[in-house]
N, CA and C atoms as a LAMMPS dump frame, in Angstrom:
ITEM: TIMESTEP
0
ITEM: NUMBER OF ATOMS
192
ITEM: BOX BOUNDS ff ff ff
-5.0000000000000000e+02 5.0000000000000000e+02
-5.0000000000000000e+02 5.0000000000000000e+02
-5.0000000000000000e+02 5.0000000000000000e+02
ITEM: ATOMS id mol type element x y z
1 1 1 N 0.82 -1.187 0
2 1 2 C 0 0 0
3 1 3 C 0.871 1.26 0
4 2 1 N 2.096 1.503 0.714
5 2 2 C 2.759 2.451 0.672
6 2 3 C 3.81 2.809 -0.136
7 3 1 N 3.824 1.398 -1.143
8 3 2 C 4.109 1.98 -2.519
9 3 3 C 3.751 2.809 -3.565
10 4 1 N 2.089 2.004 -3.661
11 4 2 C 1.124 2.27 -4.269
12 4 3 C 1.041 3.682 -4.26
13 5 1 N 1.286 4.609 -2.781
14 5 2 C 1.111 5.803 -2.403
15 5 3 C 2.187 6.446 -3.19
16 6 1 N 2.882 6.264 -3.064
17 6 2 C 4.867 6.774 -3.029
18 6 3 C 4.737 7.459 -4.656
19 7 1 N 4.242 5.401 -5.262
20 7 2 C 4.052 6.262 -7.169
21 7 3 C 3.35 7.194 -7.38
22 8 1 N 2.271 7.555 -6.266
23 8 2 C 1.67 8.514 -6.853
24 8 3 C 1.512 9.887 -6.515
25 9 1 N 2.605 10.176 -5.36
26 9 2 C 2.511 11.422 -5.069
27 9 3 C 3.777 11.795 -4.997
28 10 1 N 4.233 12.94 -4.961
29 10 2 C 5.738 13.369 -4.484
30 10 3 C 6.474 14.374 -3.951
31 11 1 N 7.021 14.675 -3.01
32 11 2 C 6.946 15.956 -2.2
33 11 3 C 8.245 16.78 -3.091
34 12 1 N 7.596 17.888 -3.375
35 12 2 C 8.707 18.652 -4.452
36 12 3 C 9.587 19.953 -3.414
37 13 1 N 9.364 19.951 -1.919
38 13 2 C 10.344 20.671 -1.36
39 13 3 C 9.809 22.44 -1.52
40 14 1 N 10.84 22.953 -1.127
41 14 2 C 10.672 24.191 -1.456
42 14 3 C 10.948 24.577 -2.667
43 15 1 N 10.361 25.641 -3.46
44 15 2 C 9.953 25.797 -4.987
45 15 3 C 10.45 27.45 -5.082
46 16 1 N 10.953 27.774 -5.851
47 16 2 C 11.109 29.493 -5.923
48 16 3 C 9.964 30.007 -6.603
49 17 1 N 9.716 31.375 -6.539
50 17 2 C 8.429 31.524 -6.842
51 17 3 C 7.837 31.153 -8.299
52 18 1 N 8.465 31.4 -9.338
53 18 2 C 8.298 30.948 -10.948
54 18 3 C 7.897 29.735 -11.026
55 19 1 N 8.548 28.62 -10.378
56 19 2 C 8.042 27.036 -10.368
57 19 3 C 6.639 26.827 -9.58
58 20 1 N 6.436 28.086 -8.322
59 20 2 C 5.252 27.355 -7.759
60 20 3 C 4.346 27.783 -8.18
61 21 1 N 4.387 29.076 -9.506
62 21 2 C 3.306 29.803 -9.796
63 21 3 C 2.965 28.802 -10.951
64 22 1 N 4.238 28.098 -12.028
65 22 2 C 3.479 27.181 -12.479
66 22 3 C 3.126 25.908 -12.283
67 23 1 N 3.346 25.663 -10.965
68 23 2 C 2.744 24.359 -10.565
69 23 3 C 1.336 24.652 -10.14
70 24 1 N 1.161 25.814 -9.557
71 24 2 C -0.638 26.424 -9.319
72 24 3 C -1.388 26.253 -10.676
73 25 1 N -0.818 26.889 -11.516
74 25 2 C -1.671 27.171 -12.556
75 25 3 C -1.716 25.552 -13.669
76 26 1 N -0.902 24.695 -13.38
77 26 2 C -0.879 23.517 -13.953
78 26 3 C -1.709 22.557 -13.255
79 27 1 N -2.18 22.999 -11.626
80 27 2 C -3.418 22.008 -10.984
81 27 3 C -4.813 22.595 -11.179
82 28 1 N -5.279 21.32 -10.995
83 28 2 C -6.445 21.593 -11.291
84 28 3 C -7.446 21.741 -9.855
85 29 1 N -6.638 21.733 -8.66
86 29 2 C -6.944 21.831 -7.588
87 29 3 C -5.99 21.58 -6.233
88 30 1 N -6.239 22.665 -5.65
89 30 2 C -5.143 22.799 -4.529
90 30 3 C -6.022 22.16 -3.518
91 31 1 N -5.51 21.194 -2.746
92 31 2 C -5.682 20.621 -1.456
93 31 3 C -5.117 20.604 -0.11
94 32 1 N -5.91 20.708 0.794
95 32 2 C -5.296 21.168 2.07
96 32 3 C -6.103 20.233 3.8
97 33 1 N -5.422 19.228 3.876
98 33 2 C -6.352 18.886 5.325
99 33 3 C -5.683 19.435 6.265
100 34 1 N -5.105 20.476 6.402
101 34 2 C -4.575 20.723 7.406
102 34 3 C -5.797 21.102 8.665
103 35 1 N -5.795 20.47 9.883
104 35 2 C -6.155 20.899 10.774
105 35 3 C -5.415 21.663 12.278
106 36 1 N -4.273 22 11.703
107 36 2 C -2.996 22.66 13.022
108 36 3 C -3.726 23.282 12.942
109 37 1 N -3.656 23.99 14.269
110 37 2 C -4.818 25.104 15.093
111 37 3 C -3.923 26.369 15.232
112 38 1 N -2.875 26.528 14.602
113 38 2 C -2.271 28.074 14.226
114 38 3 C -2.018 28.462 12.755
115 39 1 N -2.846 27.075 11.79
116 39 2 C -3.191 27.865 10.577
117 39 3 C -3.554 29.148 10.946
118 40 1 N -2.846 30.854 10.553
119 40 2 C -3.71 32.183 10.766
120 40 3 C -4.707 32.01 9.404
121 41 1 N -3.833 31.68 8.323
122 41 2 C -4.416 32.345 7.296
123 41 3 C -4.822 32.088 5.849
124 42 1 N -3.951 30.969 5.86
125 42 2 C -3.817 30.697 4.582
126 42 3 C -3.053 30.608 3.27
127 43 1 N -1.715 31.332 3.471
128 43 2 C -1.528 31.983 2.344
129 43 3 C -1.102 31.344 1.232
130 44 1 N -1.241 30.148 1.091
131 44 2 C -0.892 28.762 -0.287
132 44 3 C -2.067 28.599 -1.019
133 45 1 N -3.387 28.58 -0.052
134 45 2 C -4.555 28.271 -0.599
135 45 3 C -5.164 29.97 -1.588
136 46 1 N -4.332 31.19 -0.779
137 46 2 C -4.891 32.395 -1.829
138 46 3 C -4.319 32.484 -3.079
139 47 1 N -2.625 31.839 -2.66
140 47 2 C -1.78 32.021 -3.898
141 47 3 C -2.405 31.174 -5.051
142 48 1 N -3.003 29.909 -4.738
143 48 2 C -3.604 28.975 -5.558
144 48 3 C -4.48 29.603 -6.189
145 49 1 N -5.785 29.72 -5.44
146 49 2 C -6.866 30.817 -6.225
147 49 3 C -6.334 31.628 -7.082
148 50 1 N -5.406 33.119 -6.608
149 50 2 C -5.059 34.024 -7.437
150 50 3 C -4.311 33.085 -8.711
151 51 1 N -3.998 31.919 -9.049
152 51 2 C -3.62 31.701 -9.966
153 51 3 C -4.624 30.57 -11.037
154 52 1 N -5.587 30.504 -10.512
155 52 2 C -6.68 30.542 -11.099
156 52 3 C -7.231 28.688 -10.882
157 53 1 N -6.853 28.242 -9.91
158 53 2 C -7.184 26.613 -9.441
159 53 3 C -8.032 27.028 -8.294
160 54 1 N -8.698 25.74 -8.382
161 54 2 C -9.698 25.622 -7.314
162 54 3 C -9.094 25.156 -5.779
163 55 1 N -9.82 25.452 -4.953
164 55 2 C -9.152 25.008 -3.079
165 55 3 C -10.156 24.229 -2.451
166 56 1 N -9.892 22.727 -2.35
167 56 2 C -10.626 22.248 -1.044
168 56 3 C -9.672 22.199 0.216
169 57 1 N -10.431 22.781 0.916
170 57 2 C -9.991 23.238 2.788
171 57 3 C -10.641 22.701 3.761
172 58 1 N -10.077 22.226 4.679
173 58 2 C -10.334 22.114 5.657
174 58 3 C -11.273 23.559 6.396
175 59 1 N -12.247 23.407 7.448
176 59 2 C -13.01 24.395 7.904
177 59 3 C -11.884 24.522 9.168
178 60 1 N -11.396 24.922 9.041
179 60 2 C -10.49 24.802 10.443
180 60 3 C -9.205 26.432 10.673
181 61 1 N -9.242 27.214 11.48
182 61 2 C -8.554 28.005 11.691
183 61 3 C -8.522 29.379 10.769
184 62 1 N -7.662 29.893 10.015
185 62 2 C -7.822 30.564 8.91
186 62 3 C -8.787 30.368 7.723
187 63 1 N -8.32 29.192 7.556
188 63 2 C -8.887 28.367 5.813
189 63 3 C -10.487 28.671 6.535
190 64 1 N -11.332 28.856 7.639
191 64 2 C -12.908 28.806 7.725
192 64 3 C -13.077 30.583 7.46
């Protein structure tokens, strides 16, 4: 099973801004379960929007 996972996802690290603006605009949806309780605000899930992908969020902290 935690192969299965591995092929299909992949953590790309920190991104400079040019790569993450086109990795926003190349999804077709930004995802987020974060439930840490010092989410303030958000600011991955606005950058996503402003680049024109959709956000499912967690109701939790900022993201509500």
């Amino acid at each position: 099973m935690k192969e299965k996972f591995a092929q299909r996802f992949s953590y790309l690290g920190p991104l400079n801004q040019s790569s993450l603006i086109s990795l926003y605009r190349a999804s077709d949806c930004f995802i987020s379960l974060s439930t840490y309780q010092d989410e303030d605000f958000g600011v991955a899930p606005i950058e996503s929007l402003f680049c024109g992908s959709k956000a499912l969020l967690t109701d939790w902290g900022g993201y509500s």
